[in-house]
NUFIDREN-642486 format. One line per field, with one value per residue: residue number from 1; x, y, z of N, C-alpha, C in turn; residue in three letters. Coordinates in steps of 0.02 Angstrom, whole numbers. Layout:
N
pos: [NUM,...]
nu: [X,...]
nv: [Y,...]
nw: [Z,...]
cau: [X,...]
cav: [Y,...]
caw: [Z,...]
cu: [X,...]
cv: [Y,...]
cw: [Z,...]
code: [ALA,...]
//
This chain:
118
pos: [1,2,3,4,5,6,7,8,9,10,11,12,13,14,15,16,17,18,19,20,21,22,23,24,25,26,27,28,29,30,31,32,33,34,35,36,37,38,39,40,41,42,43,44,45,46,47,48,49,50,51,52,53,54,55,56,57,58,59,60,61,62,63,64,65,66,67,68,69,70,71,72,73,74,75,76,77,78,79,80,81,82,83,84,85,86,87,88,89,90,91,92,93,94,95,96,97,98,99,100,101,102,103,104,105,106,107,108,109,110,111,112,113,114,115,116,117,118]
nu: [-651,-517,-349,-241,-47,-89,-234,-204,-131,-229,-328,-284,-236,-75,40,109,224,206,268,273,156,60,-62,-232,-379,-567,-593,-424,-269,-122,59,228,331,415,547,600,625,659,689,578,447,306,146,-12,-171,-312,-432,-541,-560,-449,-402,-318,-318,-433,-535,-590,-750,-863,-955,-868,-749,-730,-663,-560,-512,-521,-420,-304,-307,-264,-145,-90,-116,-49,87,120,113,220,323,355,360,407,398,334,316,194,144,55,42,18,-33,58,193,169,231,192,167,106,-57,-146,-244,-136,-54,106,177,326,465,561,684,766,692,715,696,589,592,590,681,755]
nv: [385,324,362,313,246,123,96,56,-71,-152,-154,-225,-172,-150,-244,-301,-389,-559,-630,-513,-485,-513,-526,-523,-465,-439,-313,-242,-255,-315,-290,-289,-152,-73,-8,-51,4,-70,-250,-320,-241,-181,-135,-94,-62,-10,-75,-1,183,302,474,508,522,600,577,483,451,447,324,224,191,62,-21,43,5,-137,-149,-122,-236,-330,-297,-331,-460,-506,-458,-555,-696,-675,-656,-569,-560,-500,-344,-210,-77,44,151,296,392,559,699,803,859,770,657,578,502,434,449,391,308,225,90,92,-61,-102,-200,-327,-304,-225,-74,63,266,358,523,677,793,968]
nw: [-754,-670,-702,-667,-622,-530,-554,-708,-672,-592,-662,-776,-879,-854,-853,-716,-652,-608,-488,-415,-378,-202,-137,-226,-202,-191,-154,-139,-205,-159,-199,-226,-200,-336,-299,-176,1,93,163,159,64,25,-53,-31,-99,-132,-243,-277,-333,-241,-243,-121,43,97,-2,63,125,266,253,207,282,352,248,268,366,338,268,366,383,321,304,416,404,291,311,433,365,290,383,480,617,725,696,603,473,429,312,271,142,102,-23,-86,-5,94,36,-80,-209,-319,-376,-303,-190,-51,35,135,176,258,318,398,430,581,608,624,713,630,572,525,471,481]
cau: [-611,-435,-280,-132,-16,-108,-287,-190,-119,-298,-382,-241,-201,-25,66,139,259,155,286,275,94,38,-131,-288,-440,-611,-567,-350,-207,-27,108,287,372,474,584,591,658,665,708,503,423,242,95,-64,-195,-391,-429,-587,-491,-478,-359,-308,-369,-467,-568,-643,-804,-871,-962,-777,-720,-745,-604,-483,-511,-497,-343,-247,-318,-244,-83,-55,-109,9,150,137,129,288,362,357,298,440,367,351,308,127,172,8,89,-61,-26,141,225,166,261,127,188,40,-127,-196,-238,-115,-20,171,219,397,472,616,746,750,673,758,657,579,583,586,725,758]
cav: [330,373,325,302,146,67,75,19,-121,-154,-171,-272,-141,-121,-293,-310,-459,-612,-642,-452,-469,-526,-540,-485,-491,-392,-239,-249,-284,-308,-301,-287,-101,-83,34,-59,35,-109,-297,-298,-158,-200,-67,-85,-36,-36,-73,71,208,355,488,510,485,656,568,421,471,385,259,221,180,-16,-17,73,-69,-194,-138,-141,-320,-351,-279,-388,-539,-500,-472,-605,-744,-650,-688,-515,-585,-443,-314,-186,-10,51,210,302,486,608,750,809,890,710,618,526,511,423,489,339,289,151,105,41,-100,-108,-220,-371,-293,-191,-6,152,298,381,605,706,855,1012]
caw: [-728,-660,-768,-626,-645,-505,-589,-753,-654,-559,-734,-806,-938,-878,-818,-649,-643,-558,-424,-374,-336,-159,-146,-254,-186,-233,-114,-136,-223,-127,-223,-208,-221,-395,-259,-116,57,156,144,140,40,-5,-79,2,-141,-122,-299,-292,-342,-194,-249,-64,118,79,-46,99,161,329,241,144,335,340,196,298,434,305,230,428,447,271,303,455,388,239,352,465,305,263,430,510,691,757,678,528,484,378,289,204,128,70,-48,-123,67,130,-18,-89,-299,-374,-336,-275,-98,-58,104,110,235,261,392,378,476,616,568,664,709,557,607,478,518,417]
cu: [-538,-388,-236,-107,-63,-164,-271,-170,-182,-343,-349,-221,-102,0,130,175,240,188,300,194,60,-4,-184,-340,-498,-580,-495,-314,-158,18,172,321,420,544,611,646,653,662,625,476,355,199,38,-123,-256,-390,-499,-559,-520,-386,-295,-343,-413,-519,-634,-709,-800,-884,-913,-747,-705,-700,-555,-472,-487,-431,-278,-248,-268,-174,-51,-71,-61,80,173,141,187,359,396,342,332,433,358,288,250,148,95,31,6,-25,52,214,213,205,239,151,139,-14,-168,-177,-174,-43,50,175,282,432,541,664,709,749,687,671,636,561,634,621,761,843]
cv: [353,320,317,240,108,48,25,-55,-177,-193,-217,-271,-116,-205,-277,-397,-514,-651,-565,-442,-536,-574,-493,-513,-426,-304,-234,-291,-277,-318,-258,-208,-97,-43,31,-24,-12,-176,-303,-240,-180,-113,-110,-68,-47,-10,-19,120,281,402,493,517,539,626,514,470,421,352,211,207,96,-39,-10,14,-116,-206,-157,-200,-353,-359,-334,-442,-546,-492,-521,-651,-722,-660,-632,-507,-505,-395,-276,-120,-12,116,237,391,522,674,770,831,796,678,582,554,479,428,455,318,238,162,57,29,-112,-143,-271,-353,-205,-108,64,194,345,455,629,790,912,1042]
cw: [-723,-699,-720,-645,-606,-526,-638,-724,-626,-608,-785,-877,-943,-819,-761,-635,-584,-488,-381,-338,-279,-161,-206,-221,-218,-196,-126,-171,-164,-172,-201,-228,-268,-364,-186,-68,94,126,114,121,-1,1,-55,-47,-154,-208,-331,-293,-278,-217,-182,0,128,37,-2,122,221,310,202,238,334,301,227,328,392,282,289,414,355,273,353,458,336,269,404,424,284,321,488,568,741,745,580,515,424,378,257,188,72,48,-65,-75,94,85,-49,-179,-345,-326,-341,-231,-88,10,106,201,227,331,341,387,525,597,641,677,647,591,541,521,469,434]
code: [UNK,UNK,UNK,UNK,UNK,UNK,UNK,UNK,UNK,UNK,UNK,UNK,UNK,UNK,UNK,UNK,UNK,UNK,UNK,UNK,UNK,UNK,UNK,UNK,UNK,UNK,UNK,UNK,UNK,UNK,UNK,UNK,UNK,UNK,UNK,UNK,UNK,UNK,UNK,UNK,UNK,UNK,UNK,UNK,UNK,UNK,UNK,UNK,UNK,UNK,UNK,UNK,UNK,UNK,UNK,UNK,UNK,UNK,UNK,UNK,UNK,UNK,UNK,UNK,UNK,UNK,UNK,UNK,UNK,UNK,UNK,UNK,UNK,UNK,UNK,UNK,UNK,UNK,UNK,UNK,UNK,UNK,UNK,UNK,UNK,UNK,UNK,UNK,UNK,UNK,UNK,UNK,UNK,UNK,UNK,UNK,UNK,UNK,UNK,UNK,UNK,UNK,UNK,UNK,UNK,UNK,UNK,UNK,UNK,UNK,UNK,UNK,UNK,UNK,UNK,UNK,UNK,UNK]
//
């Protein structure tokens, strides 16, 4: 069984302050970024644990889907009708810091182009 914060949080061994979390449902948590980059900064977090998008199989597809339709029902209840950005970072070059799947929506003001420039 994997130990990251978000499992601990998942299993309700490590408390997450009850106006930082979204939604729970059986497939996902949402909660609120302790770091937020944007007026909106939500985590995305299928509560089966997948270290990264390397870990889905095909039959692990149906999840992914669920998670978009999650994201933009979670951002439109938030008031995001103008838009807002889904981030998912894989592996340590992608920026991805806990090694569990989990996808950041960020929206609530207008978001620039995101290009990565050395």
């Amino acid at each position: 069984m994997a130990d990251d914060v978000f499992c601990k949080i998942i299993r309700g061994e490590l408390r997450h302050d009850e106006d930082k979390m979204v939604v729970r449902d059986s497939d996902f948590i949402v909660i609120h970024d302790i770091h937020p980059q944007a007026p909106v900064h939500l985590l995305i977090i299928p509560v089966r644990h997948f270290d990264s998008l390397s870990d889905f199989k095909e039959e692990d597809a149906n999840l992914l889907g669920k998670a978009m339709i999650m994201a933009d029902k979670v951002a439109n209840q938030l008031g995001l009708g103008k838009g807002y950005r889904l981030i998912l970072n894989k592996g340590e070059d992608g920026g991805q810091v806990v090694p569990h799947l989990h996808i950041h929506l960020l929206g609530g003001k207008k978001l620039g182009p995101k290009v990565v420039r050395d």
